[in-house]
C-alpha positions, 0 to 999 in steps of 0.5 A, spaced: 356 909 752 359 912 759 366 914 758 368 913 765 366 906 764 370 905 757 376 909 760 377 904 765 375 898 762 381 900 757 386 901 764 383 894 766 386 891 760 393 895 759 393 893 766 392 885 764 397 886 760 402 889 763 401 883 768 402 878 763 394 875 763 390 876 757 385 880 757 379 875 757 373 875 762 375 867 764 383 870 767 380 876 770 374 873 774 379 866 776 385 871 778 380 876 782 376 871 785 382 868 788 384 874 791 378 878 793 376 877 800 367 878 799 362 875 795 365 872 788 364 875 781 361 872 775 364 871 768 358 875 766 360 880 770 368 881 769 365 880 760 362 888 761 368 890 765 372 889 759 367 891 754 366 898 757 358 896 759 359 896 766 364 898 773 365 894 778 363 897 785 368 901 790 370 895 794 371 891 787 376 897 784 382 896 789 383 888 791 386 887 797 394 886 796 397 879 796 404 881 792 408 887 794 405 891 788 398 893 790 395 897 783 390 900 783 386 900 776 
């Protein structure tokens, strides 16, 4: 597997976690669809961020912000 996808899959989930979810795919993909302004992602797709199978495009990486603590993962 690409180390780039695993090292971010890991931030991914650090970052969850330090948010109070739980790293799993049906949180990320209802709490980055309530946010993210473009086409919606799926659950299929969030399930290979986590697992360090995929990387979501450069528009994804950054959501746009809603709170005053804008992350970037």
């Amino acid at each position: 597997m690409n180390d780039e996808k695993i090292l971010f899959s890991q931030r991914l989930i650090a970052a969850m976690k330090a948010q109070g979810y739980k790293p799993q795919a049906s949180v990320l993909e209802r709490e980055f669809n309530l946010r993210y302004l473009g086409k919606s992602v799926t659950l299929q797709g969030v399930r290979k961020w986590l697992l360090g199978l995929s990387m979501p495009s450069n528009d994804k990486i950054i959501t746009p912000p809603q709170e005053k603590n804008r992350q970037q993962i």
